[in-house]
N, CA, C and O atoms as CSV, one atom per row, in Angstrom:
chain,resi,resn,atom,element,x,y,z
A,1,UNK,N,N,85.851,89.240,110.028
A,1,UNK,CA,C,86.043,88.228,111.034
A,1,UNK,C,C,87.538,87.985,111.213
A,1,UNK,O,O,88.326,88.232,110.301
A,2,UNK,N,N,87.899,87.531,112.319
A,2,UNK,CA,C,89.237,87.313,112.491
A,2,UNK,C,C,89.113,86.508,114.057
A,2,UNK,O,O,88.050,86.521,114.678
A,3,UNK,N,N,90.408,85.790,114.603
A,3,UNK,CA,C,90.492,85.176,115.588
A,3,UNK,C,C,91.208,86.255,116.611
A,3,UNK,O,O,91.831,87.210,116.146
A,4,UNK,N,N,91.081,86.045,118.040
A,4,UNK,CA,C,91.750,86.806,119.064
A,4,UNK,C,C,92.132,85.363,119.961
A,4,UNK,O,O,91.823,84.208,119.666
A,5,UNK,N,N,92.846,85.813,121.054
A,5,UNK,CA,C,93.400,85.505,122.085
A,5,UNK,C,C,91.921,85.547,123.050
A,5,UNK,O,O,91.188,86.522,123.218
A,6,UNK,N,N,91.768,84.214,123.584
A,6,UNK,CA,C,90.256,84.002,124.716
A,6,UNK,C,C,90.693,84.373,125.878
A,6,UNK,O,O,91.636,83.699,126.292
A,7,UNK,N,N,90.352,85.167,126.511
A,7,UNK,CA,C,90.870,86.068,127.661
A,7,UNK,C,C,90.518,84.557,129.113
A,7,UNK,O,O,91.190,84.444,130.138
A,8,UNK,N,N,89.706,83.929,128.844
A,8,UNK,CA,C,88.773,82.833,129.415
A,8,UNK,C,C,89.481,81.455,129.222
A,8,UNK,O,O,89.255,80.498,129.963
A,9,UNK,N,N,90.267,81.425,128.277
A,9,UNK,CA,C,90.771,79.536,128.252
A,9,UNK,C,C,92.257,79.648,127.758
A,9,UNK,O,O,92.529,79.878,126.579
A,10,UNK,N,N,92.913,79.525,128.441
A,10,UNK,CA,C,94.720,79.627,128.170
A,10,UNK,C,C,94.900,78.828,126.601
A,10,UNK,O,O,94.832,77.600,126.565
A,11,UNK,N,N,95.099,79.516,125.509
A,11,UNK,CA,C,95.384,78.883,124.533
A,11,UNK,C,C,94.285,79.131,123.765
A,11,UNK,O,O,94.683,79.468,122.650
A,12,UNK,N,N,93.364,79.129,123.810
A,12,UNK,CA,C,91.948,79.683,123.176
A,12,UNK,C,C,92.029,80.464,122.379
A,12,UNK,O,O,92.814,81.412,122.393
A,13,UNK,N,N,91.131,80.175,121.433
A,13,UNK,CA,C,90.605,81.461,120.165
A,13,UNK,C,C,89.666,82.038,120.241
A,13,UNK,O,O,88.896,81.516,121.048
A,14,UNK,N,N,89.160,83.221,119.628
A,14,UNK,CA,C,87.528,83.558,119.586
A,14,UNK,C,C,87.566,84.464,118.565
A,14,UNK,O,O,88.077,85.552,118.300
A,15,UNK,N,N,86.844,83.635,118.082
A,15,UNK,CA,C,86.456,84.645,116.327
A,15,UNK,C,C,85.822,85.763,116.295
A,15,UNK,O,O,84.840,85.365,116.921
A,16,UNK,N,N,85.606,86.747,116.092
A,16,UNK,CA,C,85.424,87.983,116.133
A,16,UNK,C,C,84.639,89.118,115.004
A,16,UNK,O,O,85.310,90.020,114.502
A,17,UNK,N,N,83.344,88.976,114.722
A,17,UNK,CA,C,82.802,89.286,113.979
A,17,UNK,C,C,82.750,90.591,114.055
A,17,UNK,O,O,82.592,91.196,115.116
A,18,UNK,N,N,82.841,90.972,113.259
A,18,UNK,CA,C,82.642,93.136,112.499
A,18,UNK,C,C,81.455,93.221,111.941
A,18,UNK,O,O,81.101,92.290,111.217
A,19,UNK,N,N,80.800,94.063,112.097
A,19,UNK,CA,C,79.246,94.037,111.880
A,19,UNK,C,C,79.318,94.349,109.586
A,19,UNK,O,O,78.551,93.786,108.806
A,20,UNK,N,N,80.526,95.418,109.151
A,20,UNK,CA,C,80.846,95.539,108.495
A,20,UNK,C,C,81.450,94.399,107.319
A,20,UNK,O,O,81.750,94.553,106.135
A,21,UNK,N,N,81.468,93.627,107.896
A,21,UNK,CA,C,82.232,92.343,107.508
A,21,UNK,C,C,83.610,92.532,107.615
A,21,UNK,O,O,84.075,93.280,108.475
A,22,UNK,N,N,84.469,91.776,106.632
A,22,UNK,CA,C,85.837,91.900,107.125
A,22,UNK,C,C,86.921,93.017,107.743
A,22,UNK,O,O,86.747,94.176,107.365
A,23,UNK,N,N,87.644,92.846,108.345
A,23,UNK,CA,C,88.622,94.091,109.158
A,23,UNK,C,C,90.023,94.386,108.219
A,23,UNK,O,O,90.879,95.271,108.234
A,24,UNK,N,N,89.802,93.232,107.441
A,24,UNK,CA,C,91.370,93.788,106.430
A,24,UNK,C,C,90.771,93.777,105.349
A,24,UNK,O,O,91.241,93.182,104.380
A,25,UNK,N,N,89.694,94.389,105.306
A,25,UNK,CA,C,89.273,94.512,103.811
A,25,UNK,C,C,89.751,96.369,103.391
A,25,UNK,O,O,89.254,97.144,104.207
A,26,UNK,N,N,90.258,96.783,102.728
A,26,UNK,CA,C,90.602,97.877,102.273
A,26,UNK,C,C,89.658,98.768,100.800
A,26,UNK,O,O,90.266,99.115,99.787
A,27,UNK,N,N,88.083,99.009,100.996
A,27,UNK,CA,C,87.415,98.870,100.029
A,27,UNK,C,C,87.296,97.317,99.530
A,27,UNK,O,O,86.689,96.387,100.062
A,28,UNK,N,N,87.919,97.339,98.571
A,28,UNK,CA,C,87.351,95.597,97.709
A,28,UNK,C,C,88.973,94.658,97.557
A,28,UNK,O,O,88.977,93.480,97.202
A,29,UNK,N,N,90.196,95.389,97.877
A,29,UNK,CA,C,91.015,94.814,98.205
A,29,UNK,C,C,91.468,94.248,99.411
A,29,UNK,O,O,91.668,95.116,100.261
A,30,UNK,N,N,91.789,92.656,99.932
A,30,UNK,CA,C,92.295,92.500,100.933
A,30,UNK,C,C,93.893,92.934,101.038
A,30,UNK,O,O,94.846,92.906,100.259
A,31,UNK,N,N,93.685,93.343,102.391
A,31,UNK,CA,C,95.415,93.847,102.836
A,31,UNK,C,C,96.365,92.761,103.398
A,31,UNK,O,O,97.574,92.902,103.580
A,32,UNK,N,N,95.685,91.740,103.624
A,32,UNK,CA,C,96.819,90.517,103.961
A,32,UNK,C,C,96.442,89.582,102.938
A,32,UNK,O,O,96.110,88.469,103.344
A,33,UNK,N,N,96.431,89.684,102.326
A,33,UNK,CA,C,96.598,88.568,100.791
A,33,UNK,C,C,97.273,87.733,100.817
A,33,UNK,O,O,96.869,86.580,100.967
A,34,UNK,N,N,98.266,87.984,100.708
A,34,UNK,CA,C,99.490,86.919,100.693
A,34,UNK,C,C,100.170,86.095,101.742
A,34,UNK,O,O,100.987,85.188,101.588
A,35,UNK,N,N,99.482,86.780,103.241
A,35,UNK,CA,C,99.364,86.136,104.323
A,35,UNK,C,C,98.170,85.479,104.735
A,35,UNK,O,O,98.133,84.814,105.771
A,36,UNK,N,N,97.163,85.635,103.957
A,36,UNK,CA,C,95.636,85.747,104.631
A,36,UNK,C,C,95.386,83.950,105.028
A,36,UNK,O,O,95.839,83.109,104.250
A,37,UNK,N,N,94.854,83.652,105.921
A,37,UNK,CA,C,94.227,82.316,106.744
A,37,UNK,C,C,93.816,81.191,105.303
A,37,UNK,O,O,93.419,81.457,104.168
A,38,UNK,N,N,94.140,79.834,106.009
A,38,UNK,CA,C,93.516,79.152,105.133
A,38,UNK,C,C,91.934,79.231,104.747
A,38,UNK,O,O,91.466,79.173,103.609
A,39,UNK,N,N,91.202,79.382,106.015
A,39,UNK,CA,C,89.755,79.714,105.431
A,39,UNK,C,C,89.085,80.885,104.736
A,39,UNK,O,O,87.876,80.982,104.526
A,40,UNK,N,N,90.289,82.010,104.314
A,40,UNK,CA,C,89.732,82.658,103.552
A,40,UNK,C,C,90.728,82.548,102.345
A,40,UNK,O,O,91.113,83.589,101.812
A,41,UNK,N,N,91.128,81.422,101.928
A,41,UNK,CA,C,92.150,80.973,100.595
A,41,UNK,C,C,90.919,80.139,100.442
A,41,UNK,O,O,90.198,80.672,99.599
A,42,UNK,N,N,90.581,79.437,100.748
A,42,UNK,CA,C,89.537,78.305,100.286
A,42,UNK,C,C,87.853,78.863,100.429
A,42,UNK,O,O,86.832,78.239,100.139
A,43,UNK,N,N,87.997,80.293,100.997
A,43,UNK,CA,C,86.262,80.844,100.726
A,43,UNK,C,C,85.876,81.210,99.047
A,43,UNK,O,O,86.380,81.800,98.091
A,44,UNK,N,N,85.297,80.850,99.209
A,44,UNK,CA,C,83.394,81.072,99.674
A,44,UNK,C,C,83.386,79.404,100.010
A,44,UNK,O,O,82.223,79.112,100.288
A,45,UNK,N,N,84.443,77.956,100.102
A,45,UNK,CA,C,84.030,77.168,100.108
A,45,UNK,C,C,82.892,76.081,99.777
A,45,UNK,O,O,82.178,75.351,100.465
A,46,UNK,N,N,83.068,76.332,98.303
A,46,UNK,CA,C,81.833,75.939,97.566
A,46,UNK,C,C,82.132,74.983,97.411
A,46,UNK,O,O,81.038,74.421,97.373
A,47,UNK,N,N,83.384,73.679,97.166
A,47,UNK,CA,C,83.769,72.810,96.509
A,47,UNK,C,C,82.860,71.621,97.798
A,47,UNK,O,O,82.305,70.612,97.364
A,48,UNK,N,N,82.843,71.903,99.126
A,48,UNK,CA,C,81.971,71.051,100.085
A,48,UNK,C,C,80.259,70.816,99.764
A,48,UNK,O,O,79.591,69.880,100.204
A,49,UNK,N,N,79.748,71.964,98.856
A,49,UNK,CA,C,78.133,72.331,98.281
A,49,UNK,C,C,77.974,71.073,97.477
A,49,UNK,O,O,78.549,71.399,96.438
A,50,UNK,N,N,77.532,69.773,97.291
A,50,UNK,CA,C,76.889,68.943,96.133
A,50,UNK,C,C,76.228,69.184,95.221
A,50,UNK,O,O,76.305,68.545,94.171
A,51,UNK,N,N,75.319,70.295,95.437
A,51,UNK,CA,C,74.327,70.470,94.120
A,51,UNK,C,C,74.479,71.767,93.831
A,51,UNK,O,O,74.640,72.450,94.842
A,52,UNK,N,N,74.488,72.417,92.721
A,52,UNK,CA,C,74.200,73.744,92.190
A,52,UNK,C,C,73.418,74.312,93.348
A,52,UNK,O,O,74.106,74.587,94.331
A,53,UNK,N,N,71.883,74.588,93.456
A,53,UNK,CA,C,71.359,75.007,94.105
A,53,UNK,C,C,72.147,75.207,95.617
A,53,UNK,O,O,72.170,76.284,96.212
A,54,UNK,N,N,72.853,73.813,96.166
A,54,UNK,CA,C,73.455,74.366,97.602
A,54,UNK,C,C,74.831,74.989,97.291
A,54,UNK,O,O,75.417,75.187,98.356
A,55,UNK,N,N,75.388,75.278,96.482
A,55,UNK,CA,C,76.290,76.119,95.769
A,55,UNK,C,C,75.744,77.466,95.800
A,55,UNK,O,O,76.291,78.342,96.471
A,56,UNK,N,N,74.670,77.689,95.096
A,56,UNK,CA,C,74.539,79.011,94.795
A,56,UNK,C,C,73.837,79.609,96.456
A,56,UNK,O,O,74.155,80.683,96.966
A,57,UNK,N,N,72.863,78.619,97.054
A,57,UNK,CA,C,72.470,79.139,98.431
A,57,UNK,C,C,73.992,79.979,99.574
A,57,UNK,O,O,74.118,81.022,100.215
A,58,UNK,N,N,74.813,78.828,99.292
A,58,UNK,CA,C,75.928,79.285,99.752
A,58,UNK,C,C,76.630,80.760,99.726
A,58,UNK,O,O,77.096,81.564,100.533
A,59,UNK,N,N,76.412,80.628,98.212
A,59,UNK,CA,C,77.198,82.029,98.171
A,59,UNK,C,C,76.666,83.225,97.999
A,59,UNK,O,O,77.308,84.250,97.771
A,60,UNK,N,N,74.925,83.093,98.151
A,60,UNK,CA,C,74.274,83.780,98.659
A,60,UNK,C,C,74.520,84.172,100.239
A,60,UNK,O,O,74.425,85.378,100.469
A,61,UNK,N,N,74.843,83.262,101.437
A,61,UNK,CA,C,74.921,83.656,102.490
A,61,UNK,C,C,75.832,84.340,102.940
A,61,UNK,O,O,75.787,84.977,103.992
A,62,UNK,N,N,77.156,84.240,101.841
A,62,UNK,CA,C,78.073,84.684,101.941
A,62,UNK,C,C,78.371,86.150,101.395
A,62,UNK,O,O,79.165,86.945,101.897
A,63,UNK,N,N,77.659,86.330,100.385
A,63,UNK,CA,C,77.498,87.819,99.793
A,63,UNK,C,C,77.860,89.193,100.864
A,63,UNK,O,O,78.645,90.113,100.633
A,64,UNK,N,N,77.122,89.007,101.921
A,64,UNK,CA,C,77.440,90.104,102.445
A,64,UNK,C,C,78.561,90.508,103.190
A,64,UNK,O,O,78.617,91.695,103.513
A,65,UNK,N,N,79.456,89.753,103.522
A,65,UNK,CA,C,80.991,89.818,104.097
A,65,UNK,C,C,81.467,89.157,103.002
A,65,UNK,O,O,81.872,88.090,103.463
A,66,UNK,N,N,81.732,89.161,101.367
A,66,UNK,CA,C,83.048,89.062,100.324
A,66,UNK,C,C,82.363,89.613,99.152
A,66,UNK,O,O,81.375,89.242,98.519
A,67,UNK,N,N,83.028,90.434,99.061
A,67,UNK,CA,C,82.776,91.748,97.968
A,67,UNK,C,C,83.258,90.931,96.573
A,67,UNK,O,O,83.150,91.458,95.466
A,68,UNK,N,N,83.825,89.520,96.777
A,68,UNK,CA,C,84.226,88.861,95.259
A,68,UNK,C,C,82.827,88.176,94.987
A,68,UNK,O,O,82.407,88.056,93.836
A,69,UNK,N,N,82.033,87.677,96.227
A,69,UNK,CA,C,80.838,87.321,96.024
A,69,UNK,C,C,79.903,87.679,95.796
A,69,UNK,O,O,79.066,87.142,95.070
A,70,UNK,N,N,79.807,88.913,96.502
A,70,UNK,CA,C,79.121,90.034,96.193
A,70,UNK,C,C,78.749,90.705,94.508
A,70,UNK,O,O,77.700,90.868,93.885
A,71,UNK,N,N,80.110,90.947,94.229
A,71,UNK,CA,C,79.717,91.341,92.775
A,71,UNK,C,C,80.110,90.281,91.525
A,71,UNK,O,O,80.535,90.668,90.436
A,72,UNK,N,N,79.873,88.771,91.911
A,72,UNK,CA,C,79.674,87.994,91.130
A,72,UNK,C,C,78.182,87.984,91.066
A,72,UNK,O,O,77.604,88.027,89.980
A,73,UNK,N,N,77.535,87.929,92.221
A,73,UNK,CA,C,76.125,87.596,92.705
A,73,UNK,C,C,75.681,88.695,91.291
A,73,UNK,O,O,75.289,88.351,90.176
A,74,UNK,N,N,75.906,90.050,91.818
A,74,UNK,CA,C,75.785,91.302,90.648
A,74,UNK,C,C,75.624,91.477,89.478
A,74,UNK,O,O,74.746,92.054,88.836
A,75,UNK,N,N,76.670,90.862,89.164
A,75,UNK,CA,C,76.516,90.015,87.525
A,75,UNK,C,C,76.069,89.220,86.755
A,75,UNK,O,O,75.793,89.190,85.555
A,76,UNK,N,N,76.007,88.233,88.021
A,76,UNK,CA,C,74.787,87.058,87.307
A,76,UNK,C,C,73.850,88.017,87.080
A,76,UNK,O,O,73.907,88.589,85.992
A,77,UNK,N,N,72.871,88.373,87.972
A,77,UNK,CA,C,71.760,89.598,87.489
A,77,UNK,C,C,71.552,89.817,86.394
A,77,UNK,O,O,70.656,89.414,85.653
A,78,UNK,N,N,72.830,90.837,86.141
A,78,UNK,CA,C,72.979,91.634,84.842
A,78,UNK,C,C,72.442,90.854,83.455
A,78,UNK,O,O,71.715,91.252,82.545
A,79,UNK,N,N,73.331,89.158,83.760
A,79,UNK,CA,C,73.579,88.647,82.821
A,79,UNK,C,C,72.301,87.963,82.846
A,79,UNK,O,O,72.003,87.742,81.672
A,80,UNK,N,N,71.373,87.506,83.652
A,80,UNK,CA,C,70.023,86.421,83.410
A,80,UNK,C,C,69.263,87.470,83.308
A,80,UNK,O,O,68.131,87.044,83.085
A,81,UNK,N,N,69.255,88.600,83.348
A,81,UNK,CA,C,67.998,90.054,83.320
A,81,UNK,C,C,66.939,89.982,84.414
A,81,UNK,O,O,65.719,90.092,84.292
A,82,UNK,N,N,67.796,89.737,85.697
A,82,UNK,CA,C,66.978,90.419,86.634
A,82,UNK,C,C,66.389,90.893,87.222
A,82,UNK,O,O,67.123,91.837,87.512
A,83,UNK,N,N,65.092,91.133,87.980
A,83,UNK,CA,C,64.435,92.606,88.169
A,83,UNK,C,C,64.049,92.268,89.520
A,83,UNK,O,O,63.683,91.101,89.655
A,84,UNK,N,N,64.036,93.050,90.636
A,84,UNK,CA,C,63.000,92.716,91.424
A,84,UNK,C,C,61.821,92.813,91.458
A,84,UNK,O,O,61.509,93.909,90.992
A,85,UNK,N,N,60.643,92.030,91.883
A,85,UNK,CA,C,59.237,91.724,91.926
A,85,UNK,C,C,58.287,93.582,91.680
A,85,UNK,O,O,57.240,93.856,91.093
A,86,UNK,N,N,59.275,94.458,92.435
A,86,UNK,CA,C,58.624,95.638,92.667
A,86,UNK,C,C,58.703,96.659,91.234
A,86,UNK,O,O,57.985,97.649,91.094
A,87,UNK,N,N,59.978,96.079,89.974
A,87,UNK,CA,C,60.469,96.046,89.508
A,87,UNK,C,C,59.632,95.292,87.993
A,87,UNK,O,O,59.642,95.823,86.882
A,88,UNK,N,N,59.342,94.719,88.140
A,88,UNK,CA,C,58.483,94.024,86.806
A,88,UNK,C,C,56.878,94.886,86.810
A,88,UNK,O,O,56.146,95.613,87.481
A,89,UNK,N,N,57.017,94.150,85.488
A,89,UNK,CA,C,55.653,94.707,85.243
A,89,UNK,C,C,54.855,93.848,85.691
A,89,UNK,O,O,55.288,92.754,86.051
A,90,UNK,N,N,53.652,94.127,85.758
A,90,UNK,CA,C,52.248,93.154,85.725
A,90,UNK,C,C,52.272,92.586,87.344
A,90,UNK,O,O,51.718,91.488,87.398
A,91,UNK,N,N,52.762,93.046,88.646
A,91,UNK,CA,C,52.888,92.604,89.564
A,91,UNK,C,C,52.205,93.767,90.781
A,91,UNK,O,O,52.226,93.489,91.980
């Protein structure tokens, strides 16, 4: 995602979604880091979530555009022993 110039409203933004998710993502490194937007210094924006559960929903939605979320999500897995349903026994 990123902002453009609104061809439609003098001064305007329009955010710009990549079906891929981010456009300066370089594999699992971002390439503007040290320049990068306040809303992706303050993502996954969990500190606005009140409860665990809307915490973790969160960064479930977010998983698929931030590869830091992504393979945290990954790990929890690993670490609570995971399986999917298709994946267990007795199902």
């Amino acid at each position: 995602m990123y902002l453009t110039d609104d061809p439609d409203v003098p001064g305007g933004r329009v955010l710009v979604n990549e079906p891929n998710g981010c456009v300066f993502l370089d594999g699992n490194l971002c390439t503007i880091y040290d320049v990068r937007p306040k809303p992706c210094r303050d993502f996954p924006h969990l500190a606005r979530q009140r409860t665990l559960p809307g915490r973790m929903a969160s960064m479930a939605r977010r998983a698929w555009m931030c590869p830091i979320v992504y393979n945290a999500l990954e790990e929890y897995k690993h670490v609570v022993g995971f399986r999917p349903k298709s994946q267990q026994t007795g199902t």
